[in-house]
C-alpha positions in Angstrom: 165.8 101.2 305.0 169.0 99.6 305.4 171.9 101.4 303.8 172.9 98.4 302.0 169.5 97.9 300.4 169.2 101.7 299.6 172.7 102.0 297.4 171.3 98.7 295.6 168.3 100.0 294.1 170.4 103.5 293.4 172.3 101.4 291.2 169.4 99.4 289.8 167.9 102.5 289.0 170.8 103.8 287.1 171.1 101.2 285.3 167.5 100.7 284.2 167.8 104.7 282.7 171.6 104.1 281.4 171.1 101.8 277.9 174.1 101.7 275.9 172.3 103.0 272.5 173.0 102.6 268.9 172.8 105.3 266.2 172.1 105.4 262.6 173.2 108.7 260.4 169.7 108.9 258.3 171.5 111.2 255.2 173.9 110.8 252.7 176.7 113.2 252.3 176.5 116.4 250.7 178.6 116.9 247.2 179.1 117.5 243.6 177.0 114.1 243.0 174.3 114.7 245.5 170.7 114.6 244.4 168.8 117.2 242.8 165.6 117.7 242.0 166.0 118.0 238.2 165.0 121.3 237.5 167.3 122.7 239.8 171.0 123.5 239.9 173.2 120.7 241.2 175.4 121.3 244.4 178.8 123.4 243.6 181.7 124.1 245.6 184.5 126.6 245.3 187.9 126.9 247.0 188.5 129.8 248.6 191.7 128.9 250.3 193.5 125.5 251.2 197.5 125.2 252.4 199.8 126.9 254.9 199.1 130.8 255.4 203.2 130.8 255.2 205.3 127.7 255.1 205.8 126.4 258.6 203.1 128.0 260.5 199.3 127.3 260.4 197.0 125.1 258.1 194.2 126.9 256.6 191.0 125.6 254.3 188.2 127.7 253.4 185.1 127.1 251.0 182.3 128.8 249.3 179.4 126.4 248.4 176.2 126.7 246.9 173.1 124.4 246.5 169.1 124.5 246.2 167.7 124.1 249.8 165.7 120.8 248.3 169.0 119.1 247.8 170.0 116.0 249.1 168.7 114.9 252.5 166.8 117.6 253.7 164.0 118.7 255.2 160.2 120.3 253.3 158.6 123.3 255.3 155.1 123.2 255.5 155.8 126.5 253.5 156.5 124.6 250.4 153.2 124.0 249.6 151.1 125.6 252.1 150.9 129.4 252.1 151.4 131.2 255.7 152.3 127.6 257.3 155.9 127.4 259.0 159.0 127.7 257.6 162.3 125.8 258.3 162.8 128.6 261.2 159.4 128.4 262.3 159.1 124.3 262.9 159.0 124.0 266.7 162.1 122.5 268.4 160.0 120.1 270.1 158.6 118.6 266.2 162.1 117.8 265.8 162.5 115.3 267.9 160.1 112.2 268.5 159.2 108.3 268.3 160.1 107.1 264.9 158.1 104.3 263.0 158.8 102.7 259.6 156.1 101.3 257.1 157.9 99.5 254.8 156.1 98.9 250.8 159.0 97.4 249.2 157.7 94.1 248.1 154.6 96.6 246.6 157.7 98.5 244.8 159.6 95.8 243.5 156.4 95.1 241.4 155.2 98.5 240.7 158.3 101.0 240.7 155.5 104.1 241.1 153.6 102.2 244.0 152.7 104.2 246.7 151.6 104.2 250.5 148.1 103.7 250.7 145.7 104.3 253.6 145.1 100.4 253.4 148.5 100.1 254.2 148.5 102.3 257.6 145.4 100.4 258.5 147.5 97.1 257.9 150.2 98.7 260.0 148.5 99.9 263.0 146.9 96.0 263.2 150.0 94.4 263.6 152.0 97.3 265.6 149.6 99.1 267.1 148.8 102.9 267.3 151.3 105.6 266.1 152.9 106.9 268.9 152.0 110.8 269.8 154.5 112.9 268.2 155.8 110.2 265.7 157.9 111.0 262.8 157.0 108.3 260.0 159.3 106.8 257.5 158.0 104.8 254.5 160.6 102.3 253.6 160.2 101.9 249.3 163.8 100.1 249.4 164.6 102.9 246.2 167.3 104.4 248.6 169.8 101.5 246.9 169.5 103.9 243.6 170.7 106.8 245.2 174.1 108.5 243.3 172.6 106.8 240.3 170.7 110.0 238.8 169.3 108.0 235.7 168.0 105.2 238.0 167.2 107.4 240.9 164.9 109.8 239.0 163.6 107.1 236.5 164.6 109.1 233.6 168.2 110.4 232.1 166.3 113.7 230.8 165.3 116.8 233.0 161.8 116.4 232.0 159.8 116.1 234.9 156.6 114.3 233.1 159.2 111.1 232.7 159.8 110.7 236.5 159.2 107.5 237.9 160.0 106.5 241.4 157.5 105.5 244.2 155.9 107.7 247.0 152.5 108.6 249.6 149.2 108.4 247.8 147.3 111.6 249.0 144.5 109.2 251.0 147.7 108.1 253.2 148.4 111.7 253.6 144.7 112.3 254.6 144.4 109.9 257.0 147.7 110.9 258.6 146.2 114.2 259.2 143.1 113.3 260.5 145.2 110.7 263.4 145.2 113.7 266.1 141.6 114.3 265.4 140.9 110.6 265.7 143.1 109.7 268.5 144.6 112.5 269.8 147.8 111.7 268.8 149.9 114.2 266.6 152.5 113.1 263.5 155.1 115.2 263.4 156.7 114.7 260.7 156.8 112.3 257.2 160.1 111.0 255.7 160.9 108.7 252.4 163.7 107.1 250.8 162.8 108.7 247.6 163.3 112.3 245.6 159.9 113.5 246.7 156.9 112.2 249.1 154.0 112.5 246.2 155.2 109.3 243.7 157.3 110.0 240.4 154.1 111.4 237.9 152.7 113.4 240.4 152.1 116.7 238.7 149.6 118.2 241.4 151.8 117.0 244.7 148.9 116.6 246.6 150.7 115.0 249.0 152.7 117.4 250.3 149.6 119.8 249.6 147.2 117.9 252.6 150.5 117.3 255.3 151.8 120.9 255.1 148.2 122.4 255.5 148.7 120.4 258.7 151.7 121.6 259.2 153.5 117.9 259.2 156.7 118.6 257.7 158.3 116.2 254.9 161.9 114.6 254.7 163.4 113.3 251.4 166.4 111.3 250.2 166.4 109.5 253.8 169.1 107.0 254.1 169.5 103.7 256.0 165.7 103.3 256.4 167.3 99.0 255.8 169.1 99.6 259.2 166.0 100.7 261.3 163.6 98.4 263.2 159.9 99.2 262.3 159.4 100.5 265.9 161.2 101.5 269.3 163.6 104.4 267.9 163.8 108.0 268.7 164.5 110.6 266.0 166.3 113.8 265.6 165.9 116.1 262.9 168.6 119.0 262.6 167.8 121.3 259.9 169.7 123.8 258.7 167.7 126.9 260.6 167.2 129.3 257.0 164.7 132.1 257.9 162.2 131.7 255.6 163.1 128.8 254.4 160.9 126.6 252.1 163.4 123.8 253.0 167.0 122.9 254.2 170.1 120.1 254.6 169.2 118.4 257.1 171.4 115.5 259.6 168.7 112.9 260.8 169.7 111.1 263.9 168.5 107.7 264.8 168.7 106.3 268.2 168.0 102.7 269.0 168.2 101.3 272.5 170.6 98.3 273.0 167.7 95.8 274.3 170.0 93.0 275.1 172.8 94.7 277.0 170.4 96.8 279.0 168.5 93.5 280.2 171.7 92.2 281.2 172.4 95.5 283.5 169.1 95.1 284.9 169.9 91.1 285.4 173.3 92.3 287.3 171.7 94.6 289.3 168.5 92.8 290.5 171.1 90.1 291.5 173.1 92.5 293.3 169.2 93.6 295.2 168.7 90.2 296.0 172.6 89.8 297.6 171.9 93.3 299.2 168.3 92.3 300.8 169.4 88.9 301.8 172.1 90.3 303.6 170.0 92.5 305.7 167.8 89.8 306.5 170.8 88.4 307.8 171.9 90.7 310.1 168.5 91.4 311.9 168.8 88.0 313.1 172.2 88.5 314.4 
C-alpha cells in the first residue's frame, strides 16, 4: 500500500475514535442546605482553620464535616435493604461505569405528583428505543429535580413525619421486571437512578423498591441532577462513590459523557476527503 494512502487512513482512523465529548455533572453540591432524608441529621461543617499560618507566609484552610451517607446525591448499596449483598466498597468497579438510558414520566407527574414508573412504561420504552443496553445504568426522569433546595416542596411536606411524604418514584413491578432483564435477555442493569429523595414513591412505607433491585444487587442513585440536559440514549456514565467500607451508602459525583455527533461527522467528512485526495493521487502516479 502506498505510503500516501496508508498515513490517510491512520488519520481517518484517529479521527473516527477521537469525538470531542460533552459532559454533564449529574449532582448538586454538597452543603448546609443539601437534602436530607428527614429523619436524619442535615449536613454540618466546622472550621478547623482558615488564614495565614503567620502573616506573610502560607495560606492554610482546614474543615471538619459531617453528614448521613444518604445525603444529597449519593449512591444506595444493595446493603441498604438486602442483607449480605454489597456494600459501597464491595460494588465492582466495572458496575460503575456503563451505557446510560433515561425514561422520562414527567407529563405522568405533572398530573399525579406520587406517579410512579410502571412496567407498562419500560415496555413502552423498549418499543420506541429498543433493548436496554448490557450493563446500563437507568435514570427515570420525574422532572421533581426543579424542587430541589426547596425542603417543603421537595419532600412534599414541611414536617419530619415521614407518612406525609409525597414525591414520585419506581413502582415495585418496574423494579421486578428490571431484574428479571438478564434472565430474559442476557443483558444486566447495573444500576437505577432518580431525580427524587428516594427510588420507592413518597408513601412508600415498605420500600419494596429498593427491596427487589438490591436482592439483585442493582444499586440505587438519588437526588440526581440534570436528568433535563441528557438525551434519552447514547451516553456513558460514571459513578464515583465515596469508597466507605461497609457502607450502606455514600456522596457520590455522577459523570455524564455525551459524544459530540455533529463535530465528529465533520472529522470523519475531512478525513474521507483527505482518502479520496490520497487514493486519487496514487492512482495517479502508477500511470506516470
Amino acid at each position: 500500500m502506498p505510503v500516501v494512502v496508508y498515513l490517510a487512513l491512520v488519520w481517518v482512523v484517529g479521527v473516527q475514535s477521537g469525538p470531542n465529548n460533552q459532559y454533564v455533572d449529574m449532582g448538586y453540591e454538597f452543603g448546609e442546605d443539601s437534602m436530607t432524608w428527614p429523619t436524619r441529621k442535615p449536613f454540618a461543617r466546622q472550621q478547623l482553620a482558615k488564614g495565614y499560618t503567620v502573616p506573610g507566609e502560607y495560606w492554610y484552610e482546614s474543615y471538619r464535616f459531617c453528614m448521613a451517607e444518604h445525603t444529597g446525591t449519593h449512591l444506595d448499596a444493595p446493603s441498604h435493604f438486602a442483607e449480605g449483598k454489597w456494600s459501597v466498597d464491595q460494588i465492582p468497579i466495572t458496575h460503575l461505569m456503563g451505557p446510560g438510558v433515561v425514561v422520562d414520566i414527567q407529563s405522568k407527574v405533572e398530573n399525579n405528583p406520587i406517579a410512579e414508573l410502571t412496567s407498562d412504561d419500560l415496555m413502552a420504552w423498549m418499543d420506541e428505543h429498543g433493548p436496554l443496553p448490557d450493563g446500563v445504568i437507568l435514570f427515570v426522569r420525574t422532572g421533581w429535580g426543579n424542587r430541589y433546595g426547596n425542603k417543603t416542596a421537595y419532600f412534599g411536606t414541611d414536617t419530619n413525619d415521614t407518612s406525609k411524604l409525597i414525591f414520585p418514584g419506581i413502582n415495585p413491578g418496574a423494579a421486578q421486571l428490571l431484574i428479571g432483564y438478564e434472565a430474559a435477555t442476557g443483558r444486566r442493569v447495573f444500576g437505577v437512578g432518580v431525580d427524587t429523595p428516594s427510588l420507592d414513591y413518597g408513601p412508600s412505607t415498605l420500600f419494596t423498591s429498593h427491596v427487589e433491585l438490591f436482592t439483585a444487587n442493582i444499586y440505587g442513585l438519588e437526588n440526581v441532577a440534570n436528568l433535563e440536559k441528557l438525551p434519552i440514549t447514547g451516553f456513558h456514565v460514571t459513578v464515583m462513590p465515596m469508597k466507605i467500607r461497609g457502607g450502606s451508602g455514600a456522596p457520590v459525583r455522577i459523570l455524564a459523557t455525551l459524544p459530540d455527533h455533529s463535530a465528529t461527522s465533520q472529522a470523519i467528512a475531512h478525513a474521507s476527503l483527505l482518502y479520496f485526495m490520497a487514493a486519487s493521487f496514487s492512482l495517479l502516479c502508477g500511470y506516470l
